[in-house]
C-alpha positions in Angstrom: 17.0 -4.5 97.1 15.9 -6.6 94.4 18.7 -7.7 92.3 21.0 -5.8 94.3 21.7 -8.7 96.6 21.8 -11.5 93.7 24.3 -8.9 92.3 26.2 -9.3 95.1 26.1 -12.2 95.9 27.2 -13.2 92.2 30.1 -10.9 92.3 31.6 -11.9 95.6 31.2 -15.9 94.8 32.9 -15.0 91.3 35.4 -13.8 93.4 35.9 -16.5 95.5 35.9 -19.1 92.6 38.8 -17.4 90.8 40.6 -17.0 94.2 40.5 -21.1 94.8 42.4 -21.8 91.8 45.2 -20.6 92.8 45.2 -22.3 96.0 44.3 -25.2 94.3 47.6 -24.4 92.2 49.8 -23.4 95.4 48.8 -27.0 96.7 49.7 -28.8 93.7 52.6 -27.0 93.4 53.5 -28.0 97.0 53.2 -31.4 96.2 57.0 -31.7 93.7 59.3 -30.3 96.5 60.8 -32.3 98.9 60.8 -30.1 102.0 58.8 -31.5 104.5 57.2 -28.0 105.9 55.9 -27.4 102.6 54.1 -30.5 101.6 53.0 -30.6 105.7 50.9 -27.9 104.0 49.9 -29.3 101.2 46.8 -31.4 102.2 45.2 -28.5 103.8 45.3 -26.2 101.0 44.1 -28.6 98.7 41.3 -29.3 100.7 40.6 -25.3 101.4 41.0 -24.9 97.7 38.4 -27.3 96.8 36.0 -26.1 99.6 36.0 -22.8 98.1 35.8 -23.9 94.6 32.5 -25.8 94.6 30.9 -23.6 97.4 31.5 -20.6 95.2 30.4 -22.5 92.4 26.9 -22.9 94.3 26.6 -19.4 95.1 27.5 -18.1 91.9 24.9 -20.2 89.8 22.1 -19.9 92.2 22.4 -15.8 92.9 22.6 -15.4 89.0 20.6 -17.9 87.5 18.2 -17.9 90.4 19.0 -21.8 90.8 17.0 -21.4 94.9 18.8 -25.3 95.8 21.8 -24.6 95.0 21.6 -21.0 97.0 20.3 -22.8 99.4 23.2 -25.2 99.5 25.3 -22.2 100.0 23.6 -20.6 102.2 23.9 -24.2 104.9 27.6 -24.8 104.3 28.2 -20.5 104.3 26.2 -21.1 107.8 28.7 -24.2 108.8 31.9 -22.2 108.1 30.6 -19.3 110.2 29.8 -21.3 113.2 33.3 -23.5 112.4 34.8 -20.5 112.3 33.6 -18.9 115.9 34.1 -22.3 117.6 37.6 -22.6 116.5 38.4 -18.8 117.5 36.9 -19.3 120.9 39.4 -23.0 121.2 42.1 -21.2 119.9 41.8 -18.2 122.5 41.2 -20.2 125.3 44.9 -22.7 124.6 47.0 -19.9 123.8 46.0 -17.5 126.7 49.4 -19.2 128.5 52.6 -18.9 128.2 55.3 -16.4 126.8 59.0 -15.7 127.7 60.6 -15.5 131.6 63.3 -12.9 131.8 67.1 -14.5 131.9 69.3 -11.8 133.6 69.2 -8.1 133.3 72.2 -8.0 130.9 70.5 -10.2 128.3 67.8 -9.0 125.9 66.3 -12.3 124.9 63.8 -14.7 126.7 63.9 -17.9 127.2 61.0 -20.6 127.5 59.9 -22.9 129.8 57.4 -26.1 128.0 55.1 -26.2 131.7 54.0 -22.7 130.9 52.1 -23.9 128.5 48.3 -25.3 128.2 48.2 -29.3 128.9 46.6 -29.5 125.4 49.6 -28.0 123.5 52.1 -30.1 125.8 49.8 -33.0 124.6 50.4 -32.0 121.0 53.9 -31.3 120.4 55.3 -34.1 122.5 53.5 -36.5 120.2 56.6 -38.0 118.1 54.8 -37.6 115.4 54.2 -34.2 115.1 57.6 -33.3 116.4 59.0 -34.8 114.1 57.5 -33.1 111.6 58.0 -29.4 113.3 61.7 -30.5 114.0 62.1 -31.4 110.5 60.1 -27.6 109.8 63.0 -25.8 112.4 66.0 -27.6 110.8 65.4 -27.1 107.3 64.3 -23.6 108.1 68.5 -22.4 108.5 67.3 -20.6 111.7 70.4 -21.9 113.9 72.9 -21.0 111.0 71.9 -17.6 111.6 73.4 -17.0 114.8 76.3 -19.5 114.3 79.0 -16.6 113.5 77.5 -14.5 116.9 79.9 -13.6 119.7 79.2 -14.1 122.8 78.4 -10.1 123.1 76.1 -10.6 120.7 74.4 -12.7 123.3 74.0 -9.7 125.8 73.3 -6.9 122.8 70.8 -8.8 120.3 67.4 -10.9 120.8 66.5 -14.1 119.9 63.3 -16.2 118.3 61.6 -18.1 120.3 62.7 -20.9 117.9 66.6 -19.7 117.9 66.3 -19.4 122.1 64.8 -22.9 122.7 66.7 -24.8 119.9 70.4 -23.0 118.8 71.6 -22.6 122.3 71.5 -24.7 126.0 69.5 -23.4 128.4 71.5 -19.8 130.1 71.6 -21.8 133.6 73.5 -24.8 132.0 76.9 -25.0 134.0 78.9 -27.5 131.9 82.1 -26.9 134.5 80.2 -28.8 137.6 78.7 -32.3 138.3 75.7 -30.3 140.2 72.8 -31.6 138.4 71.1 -29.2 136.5 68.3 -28.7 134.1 67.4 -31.7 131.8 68.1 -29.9 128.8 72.0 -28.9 129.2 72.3 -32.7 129.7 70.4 -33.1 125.6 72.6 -29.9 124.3 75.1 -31.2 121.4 77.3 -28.8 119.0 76.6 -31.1 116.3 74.7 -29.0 113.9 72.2 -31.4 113.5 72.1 -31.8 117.1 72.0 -29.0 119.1 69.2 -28.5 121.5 66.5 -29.8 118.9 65.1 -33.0 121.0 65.5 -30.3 124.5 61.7 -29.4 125.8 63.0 -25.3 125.5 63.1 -26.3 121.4 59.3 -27.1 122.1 58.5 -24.1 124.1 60.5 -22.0 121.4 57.9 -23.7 118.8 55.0 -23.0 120.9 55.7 -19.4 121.6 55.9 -18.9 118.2 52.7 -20.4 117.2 50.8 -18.3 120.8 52.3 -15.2 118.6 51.0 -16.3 115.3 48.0 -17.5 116.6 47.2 -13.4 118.1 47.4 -12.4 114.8 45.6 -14.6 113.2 42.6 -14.3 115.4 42.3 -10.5 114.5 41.6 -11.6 110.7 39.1 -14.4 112.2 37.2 -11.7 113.7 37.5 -9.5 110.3 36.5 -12.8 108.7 33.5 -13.5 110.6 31.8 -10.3 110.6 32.5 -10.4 106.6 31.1 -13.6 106.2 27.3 -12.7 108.8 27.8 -10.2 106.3 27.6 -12.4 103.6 25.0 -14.5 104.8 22.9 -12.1 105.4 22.9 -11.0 101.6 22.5 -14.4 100.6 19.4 -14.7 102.5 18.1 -12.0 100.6 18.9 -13.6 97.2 17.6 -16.7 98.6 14.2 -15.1 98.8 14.2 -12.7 95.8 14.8 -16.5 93.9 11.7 -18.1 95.7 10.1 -14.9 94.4 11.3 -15.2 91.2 10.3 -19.0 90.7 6.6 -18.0 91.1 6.7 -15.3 88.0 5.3 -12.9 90.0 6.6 -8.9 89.9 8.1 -7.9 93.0 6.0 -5.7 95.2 3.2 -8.2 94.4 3.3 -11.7 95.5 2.8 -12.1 98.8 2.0 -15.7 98.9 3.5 -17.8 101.2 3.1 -21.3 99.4 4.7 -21.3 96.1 1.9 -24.5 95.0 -1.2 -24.2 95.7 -2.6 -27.3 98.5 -3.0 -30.6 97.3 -7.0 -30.8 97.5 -7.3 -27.2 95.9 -8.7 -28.5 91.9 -11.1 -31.3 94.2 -12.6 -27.5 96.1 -12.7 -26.1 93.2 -15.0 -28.6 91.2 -17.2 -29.4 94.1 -17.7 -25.5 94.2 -18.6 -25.0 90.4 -21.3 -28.0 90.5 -22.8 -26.8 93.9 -23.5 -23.1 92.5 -24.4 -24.4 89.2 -27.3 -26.2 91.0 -28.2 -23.0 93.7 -28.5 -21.3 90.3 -30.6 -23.6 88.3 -33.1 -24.2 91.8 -33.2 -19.8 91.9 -34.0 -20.3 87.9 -36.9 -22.4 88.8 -38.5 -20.8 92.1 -37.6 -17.1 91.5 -40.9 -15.3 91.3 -42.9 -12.4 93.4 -46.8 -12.2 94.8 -48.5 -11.7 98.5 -48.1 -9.1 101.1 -46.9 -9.8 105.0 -43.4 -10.2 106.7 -40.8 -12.5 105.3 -39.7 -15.0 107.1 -36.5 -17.2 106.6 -37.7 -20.8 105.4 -34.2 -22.5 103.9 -30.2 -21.6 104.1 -28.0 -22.9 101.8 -24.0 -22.2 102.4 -21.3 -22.9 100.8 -17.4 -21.4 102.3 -14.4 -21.6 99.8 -11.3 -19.7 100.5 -12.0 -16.0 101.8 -15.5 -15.7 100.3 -19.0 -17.3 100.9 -22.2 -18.0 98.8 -25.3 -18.0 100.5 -28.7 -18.8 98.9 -31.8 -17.7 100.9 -35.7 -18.8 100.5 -38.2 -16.2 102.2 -41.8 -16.9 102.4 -44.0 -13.8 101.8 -46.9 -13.7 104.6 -49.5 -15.9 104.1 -49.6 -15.9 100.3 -48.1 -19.2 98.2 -45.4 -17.2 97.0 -41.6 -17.8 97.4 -38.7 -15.2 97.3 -34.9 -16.4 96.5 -31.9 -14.1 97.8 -28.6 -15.9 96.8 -25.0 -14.0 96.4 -21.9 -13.6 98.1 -22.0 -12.8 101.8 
């Protein structure tokens, strides 16, 4: 797996990085036209563009030039996009699980739309003037009504509708413009003014709605693919994290097995206070080291010293009765 995963990584982030520019492009090019759907979408693609660019960026230099910060880097945003990414799968699931089309008669083939079918948090949304405006704006530009200008009224009964050409190029089926019975809100909104119809009617909003619910179901089956590509991902990263760590300590792999790159910050102090104290045990064996007298031994003095995983012991033994002195000294 060594290498492998910088490989990877490298490849897929190379990727990535030449994908972004033309995003980046696509938003820039967004920005000269005039029609306001298009540069609606503008700000987000720059932004996506840009995200990818410099995230790539990161994982490219730090899986191939073993660069462990900026992997790192990567690896924490790559982290923040996954759990973005679930967390805005899960909101979108939950506010699009309502709604869809009520049947009008059994003669007709299309549906029709009703704004209260809804979630309260889309109701919220697209009655805000502002973003209706801009949808409206999306939906009139858009020549959906001018399709089904020319249609007969069999063509009402044999063909389906949009959601977007049921709620906004037509009033409402159980509009009766022949009584003074009051009726649904939106037969009273319904103009044949081309740039009027039934755009400012709440069945125009449901229309928009619906078709968002549908886009929205297929969208979420590439978030899925998306997110199991990207734990994926992550995954491999974390590997080329690591084989980078490894790689900073100049160590072959298979063999280092340390687990702090730098050694402590006392370790050169231990290390001198080590080399004077067996310097002295070994001058004081120099001096006393000699052999004479019969009898047991018995332990007289213990010198020890611990550093690390071994220890240094320095023994003194006195030899019966006799003035004679025995030294043991060694590792333990």
């Amino acid at each position: 797996m060594y290498r492998f995963s910088n490989t990877v990584i490298g490849f897929l982030n190379l990727f990535s990085l030449l994908a972004s520019i033309p995003i980046i492009g696509a938003g820039l090019w967004m920005a000269r036209s005039s029609t306001t759907c298009e540069s609606f979408l503008q700000t987000p693609l720059l932004a996506i563009g840009f995200v990818v660019l410099i995230v790539s960026l990161a994982g490219f230099i730090g899986a191939c030039f073993h660069v462990a910060w900026a992997l790192w880097v990567y690896l924490v945003v790559l982290l923040l996009l996954i759990a973005t990414l679930m967390c805005f799968t899960i909101f979108g699931f939950a506010v699009t699980s309502q709604g869809g089309g009520r049947e009008v008669s059994a003669d007709r083939v299309y549906k029709e739309y009703r704004l209260e079918d809804y979630s309260p948090w889309l109701r919220n949304r697209i009655k805000d003037p502002r973003y209706w405006k801009t949808i409206k704006a999306c939906i009139m530009g858009s020549k959906t009504c001018a399709d089904i200008a020319s249609r007969t009224p069999i063509d009402y009964l044999q063909k389906d509708l949009t959601p977007i050409q049921s709620g906004c190029c037509k009033p409402p089926t159980s509009c009766n413009y022949a009584t003074t019975v009051a009726q649904d809100v939106d037969c009273y909104r319904w103009n044949n003014a081309p740039s009027v119809l039934c755009y400012d009617c709440d069945s125009c909003k449901a229309g928009a709605l619906e078709d968002v619910r549908n886009d929205w179901h297929k969208l979420a089956v590439l978030n899925v693919v998306m997110l199991v590509l990207l734990i994926c991902i992550y995954s491999i990263g974390c590997c080329a994290f690591r084989n980078t760590r490894r790689a900073e300590t100049d160590y072959p792999y298979g063999q280092n097995r340390m687990t702090k790159i730098r050694p402590r910050w006392d370790f050169h102090w231990q290390v001198m206070k080590d080399s004077i104290f067996i310097s002295s045990l070994s001058k004081m064996a120099s001096d006393l080291f000699f052999l004479g007298g019969d009898g047991c031994m018995t332990e007289d003095t213990f010198f020890i010293s611990k550093r690390s995983d071994w220890l240094f012991g320095l023994s003194l033994f006195k030899r019966g009765t006799g003035p004679s002195w025995f030294i043991v000294y060694g590792d333990l």
